[in-house]
N, C-alpha and C positions, 0 to 999 in steps of 0.2 A: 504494500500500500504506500502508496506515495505522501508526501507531506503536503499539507494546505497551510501555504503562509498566512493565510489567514485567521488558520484554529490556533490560539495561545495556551500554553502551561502555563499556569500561576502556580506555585509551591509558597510554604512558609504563611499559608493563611491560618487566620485567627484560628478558635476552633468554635469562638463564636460568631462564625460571618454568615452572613447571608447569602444568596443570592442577587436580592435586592442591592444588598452596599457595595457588591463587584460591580453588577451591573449601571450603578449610581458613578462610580466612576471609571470603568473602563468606555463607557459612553462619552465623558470629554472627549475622548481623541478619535470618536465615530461613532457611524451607526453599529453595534451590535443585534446579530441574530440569534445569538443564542451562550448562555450562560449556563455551567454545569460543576456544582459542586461534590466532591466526593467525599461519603461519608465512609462510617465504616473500622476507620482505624480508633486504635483504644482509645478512652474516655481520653483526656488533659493533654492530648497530642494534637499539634496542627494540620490544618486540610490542607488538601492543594485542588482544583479546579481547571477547568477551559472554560476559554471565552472565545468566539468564531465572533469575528467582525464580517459584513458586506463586501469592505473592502481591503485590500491589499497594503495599501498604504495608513490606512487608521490600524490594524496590527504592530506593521514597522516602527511607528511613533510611538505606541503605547509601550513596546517593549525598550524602545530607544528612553524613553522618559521614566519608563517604573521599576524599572529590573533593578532590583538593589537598591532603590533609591525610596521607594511611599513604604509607608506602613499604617497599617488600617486602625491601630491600636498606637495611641502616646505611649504606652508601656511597653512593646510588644520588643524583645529584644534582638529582632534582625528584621529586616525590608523582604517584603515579595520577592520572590522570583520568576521573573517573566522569559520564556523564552517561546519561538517555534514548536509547538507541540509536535513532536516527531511520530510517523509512522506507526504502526503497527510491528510493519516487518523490520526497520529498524531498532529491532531494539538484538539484533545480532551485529550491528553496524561496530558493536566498539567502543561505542558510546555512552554504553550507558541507556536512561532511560528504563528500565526496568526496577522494578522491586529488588531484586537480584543484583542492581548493577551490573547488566553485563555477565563477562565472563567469568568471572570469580567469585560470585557469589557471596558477597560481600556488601554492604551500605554504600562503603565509602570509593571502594573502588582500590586502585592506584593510582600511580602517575601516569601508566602508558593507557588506559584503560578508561578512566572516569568513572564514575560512582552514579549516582543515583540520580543527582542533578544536571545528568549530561557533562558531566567531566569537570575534571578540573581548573583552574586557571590556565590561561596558554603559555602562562612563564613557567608553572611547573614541568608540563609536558615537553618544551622545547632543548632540554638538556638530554632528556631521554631519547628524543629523534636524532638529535648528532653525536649521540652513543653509539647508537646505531648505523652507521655511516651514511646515513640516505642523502648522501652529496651527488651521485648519479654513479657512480662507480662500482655501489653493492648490491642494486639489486637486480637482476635477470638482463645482463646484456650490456648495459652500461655505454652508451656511444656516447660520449658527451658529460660535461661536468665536471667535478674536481678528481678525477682518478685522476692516476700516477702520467707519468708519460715517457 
């Protein structure tokens, strides 16, 4: 299944939120179609939801403006997390995305790998890919790049 840049993850939501108070403000930045919160996890833990905008660019913005940045609660002690709500069948992509994180089975994930959140920072990850030599030299054929000479 392919992604709809349109359809957004929201993580890190209250566990008292609403529908109503996503849709209250994911509405600044456009029209929304549709709002869906997930319940289900233990009592005193926080939800996470999709929000599917009409349009393409009222997604982009909201995630450009909220990701890390609003928080629904004065109290609450970390900011949403807004990202492209990924696939279905990506959730073997590496990425993360999953309950599992991924390949390991794990929350938090690693570094090569990502966690739960769709991965880690792109500063953690970028030590681990030029460990690996992916300068164009190591992997399958190599014409080009920093191999030797």
């Amino acid at each position: 299944m392919a992604e709809d840049p349109r359809k957004l993850f929201v993580g890190q939501l209250p566990n008292d939120i609403t529908e109503d108070e996503v849709r209250t403000v994911f509405t600044t930045y456009g029209a929304v179609s549709d709002v869906h919160i997930m319940d289900g996890k233990p009592p005193g833990t926080q939800k996470c939801g999709f929000v599917t905008y009409e349009a393409e660019h009222s997604a982009k913005t909201a995630v450009d403006l909220l990701n890390d940045t609003y928080k629904f609660r004065q109290n609450s002690e970390k900011a949403i997390r807004v990202s492209v709500a990924k696939g279905k069948g990506a959730r073997d992509s590496g990425k993360g995305g999953g309950r599992d994180g991924g390949y390991d089975n794990s929350w938090g994930g690693d570094r090569n790998r990502g966690g739960w959140d769709g991965g880690g920072r792109a500063g953690d990850r970028a030590p681990a890919v030029a460990d690996q030599g992916w300068d164009g030299g190591g992997r399958g054929g190599g014409s080009g790049g920093g191999g030797g000479g």
